[in-house]
Residue frames relative to the residue before (quaternion, step in Angstrom):
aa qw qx qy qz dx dy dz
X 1.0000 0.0000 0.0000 0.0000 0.00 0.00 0.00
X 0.5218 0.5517 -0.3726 0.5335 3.48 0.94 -0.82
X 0.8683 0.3581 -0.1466 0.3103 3.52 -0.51 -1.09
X 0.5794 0.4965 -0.1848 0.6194 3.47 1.50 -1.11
X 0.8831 0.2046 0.0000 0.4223 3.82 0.37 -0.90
X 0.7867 0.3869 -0.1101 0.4683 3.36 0.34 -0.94
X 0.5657 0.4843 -0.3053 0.5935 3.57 1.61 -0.75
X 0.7181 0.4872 -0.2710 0.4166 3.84 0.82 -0.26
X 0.6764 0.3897 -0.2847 0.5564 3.39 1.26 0.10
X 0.3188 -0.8382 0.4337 0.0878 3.35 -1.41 1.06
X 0.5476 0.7406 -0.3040 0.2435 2.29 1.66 -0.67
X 0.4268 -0.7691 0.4398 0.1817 3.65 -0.89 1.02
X 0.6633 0.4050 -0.4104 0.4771 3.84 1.40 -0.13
X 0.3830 0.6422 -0.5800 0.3232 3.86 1.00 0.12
X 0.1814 -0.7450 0.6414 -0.0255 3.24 -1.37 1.26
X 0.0027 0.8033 -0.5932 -0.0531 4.10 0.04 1.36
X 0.4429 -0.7161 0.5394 0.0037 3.55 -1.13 1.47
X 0.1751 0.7895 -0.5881 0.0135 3.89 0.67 0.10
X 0.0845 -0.7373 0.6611 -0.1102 3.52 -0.91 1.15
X 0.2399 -0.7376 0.6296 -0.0441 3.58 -0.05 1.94
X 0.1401 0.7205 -0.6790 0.0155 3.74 -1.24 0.59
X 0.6126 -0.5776 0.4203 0.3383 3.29 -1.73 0.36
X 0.1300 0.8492 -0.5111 0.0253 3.80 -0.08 1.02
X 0.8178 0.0147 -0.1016 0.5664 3.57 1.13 -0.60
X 0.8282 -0.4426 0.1222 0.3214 3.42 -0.99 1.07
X 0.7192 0.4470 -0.3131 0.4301 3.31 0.93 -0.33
X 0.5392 0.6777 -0.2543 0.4306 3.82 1.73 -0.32
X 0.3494 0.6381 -0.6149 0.3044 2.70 -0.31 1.58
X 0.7367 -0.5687 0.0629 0.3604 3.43 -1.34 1.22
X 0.5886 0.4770 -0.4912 0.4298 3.66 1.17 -1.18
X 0.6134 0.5349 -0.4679 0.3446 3.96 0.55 -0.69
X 0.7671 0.3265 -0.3228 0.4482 3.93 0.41 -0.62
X 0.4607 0.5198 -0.5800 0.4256 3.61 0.86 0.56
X 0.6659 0.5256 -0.3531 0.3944 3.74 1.15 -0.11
X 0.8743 0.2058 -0.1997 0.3916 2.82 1.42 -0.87
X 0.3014 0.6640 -0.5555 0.3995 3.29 1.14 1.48
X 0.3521 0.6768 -0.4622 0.4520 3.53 1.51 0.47
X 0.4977 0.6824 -0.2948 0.4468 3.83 1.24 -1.09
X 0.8172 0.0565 0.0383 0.5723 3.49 0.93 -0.95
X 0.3134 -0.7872 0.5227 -0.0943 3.24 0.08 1.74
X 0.8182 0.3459 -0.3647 0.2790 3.48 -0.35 -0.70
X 0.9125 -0.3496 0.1420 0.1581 2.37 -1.96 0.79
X 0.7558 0.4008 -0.1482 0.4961 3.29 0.85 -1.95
X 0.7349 0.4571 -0.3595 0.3489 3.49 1.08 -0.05
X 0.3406 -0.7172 0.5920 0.1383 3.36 -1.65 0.96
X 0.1808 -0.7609 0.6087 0.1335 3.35 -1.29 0.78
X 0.1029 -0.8593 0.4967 0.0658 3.30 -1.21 0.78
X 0.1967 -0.8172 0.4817 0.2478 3.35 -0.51 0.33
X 0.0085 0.8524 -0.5217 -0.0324 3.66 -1.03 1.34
X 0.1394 -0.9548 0.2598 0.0387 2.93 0.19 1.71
X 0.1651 0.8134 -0.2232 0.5111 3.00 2.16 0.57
X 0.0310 -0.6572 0.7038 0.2679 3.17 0.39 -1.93
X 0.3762 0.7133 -0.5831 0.0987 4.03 0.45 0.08
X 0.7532 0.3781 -0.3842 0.3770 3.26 0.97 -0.87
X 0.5014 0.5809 -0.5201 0.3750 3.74 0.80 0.01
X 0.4358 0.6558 -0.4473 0.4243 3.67 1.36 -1.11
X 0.6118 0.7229 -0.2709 0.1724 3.01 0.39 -2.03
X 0.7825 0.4266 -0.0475 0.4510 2.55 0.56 -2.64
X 0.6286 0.5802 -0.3560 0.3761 3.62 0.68 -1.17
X 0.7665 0.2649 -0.3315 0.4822 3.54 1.11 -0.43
X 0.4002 0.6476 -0.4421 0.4744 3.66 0.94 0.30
X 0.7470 0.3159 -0.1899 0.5533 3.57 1.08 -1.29
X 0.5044 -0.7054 0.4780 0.1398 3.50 0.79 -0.18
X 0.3884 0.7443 -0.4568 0.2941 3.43 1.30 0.85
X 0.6103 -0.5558 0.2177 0.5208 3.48 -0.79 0.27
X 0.6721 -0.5151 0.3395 0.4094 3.14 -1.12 -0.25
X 0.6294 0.2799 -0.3735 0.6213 3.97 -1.13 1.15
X 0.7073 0.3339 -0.4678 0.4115 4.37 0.47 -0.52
X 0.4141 -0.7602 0.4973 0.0578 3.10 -1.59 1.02
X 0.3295 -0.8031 0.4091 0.2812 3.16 -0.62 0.27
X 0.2632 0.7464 -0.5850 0.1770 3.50 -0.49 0.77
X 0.7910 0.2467 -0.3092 0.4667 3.64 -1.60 0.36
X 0.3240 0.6656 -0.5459 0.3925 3.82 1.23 1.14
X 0.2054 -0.7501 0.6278 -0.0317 3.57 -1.03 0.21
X 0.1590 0.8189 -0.5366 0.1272 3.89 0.13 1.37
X 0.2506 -0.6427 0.7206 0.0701 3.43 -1.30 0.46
X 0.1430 -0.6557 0.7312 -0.1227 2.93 -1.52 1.74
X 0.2917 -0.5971 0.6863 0.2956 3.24 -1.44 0.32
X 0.7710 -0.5455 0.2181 0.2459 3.00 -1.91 0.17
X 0.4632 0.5468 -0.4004 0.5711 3.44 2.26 -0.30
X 0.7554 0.4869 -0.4355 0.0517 3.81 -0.11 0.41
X 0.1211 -0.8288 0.5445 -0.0435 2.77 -0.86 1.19
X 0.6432 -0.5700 0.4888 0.1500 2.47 -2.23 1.86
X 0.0361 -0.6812 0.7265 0.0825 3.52 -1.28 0.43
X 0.8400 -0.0083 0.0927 0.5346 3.80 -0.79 -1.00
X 0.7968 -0.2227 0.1451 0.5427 3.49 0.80 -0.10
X 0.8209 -0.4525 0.0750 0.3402 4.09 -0.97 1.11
X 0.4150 -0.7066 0.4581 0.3446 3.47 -0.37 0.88
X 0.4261 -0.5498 0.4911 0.5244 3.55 -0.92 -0.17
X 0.6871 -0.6273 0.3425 0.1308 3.02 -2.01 0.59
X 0.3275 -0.6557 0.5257 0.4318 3.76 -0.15 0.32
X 0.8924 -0.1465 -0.0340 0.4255 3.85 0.77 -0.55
X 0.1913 -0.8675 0.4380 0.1382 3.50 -0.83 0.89
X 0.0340 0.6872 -0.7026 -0.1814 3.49 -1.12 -0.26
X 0.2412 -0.6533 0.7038 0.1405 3.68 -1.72 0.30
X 0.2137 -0.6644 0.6963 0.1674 2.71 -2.14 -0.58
X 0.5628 0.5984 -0.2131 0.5289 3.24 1.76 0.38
X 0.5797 -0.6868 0.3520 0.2615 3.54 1.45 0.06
X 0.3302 0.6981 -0.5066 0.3833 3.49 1.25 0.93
X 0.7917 -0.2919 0.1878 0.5028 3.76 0.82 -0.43
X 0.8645 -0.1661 0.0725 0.4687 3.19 0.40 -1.13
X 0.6570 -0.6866 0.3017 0.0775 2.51 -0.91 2.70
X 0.6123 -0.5550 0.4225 0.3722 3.97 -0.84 0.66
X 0.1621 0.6930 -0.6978 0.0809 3.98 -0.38 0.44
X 0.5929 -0.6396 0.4657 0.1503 3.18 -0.45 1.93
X 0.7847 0.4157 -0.1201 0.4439 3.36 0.08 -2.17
X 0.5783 0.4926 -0.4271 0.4904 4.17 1.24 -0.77
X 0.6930 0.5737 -0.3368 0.2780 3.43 0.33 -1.20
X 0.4984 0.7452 -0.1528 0.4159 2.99 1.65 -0.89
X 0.7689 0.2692 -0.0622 0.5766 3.30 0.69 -1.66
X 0.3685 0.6043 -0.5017 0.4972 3.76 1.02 0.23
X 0.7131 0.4628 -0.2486 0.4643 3.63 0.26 -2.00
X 0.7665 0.3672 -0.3398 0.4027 3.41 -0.18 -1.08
X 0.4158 0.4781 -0.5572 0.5367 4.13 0.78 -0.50
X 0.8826 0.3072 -0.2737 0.2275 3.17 -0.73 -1.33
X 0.5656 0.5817 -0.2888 0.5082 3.13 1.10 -0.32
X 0.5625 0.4898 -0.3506 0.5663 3.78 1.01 -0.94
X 0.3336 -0.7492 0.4946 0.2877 3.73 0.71 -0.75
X 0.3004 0.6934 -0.5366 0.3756 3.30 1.12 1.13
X 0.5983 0.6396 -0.2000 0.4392 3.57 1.25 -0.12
């Protein structure tokens, strides 16, 4: 993501949210201080939700069945959204979990920078 996406945008008001939870057995927090190394830059924050609330969150936002989690999702917000009781829907998504439309680094890219260009 870094290199494929994030290395392709200049844009200095883009704000990247990483949000690390505990999905498979090896996830746990001292592990995602390593792997917030994966995504270096600057404009991004990393969080740790050891809860899993915001996957909860998402999982009911996306409407999956019940017990599937969300995780390895990837949303774009503009700058009017705003959180209330729990995540607005997204202006755009990609996964990696098979909801529809499949991560393309280089799309995800040209999504951000529209919206960002304010052609959106």
């Amino acid at each position: 993501m870094q290199e494929t996406t994030l290395a392709k945008l200049n844009a200095s008001n883009l704000k990247v949210y990483v949000v690390w939870t505990p999905i498979l057995a090896p996830d746990y927090e001292f592990t995602v201080k390593r792997a917030t190394t994966w995504v270096p830059d600057a404009r991004a924050s990393h969080y740790w939700d050891r809860s899993g609330q915001l996957s909860a969150d998402y999982s009911r936002l996306l409407r999956l069945p019940a017990g599937r989690k969300a995780w390895d999702i990837y949303f774009v917000y503009g700058s009017d959204a705003e959180w209330k009781d729990g995540p607005p829907a997204p202006y755009f998504s990609m996964d990696q979990i098979g909801l529809g439309r499949e991560l393309d680094a280089e799309a995800l890219a040209v999504e951000l920078n529209t919206l960002l260009a304010g052609s959106r």
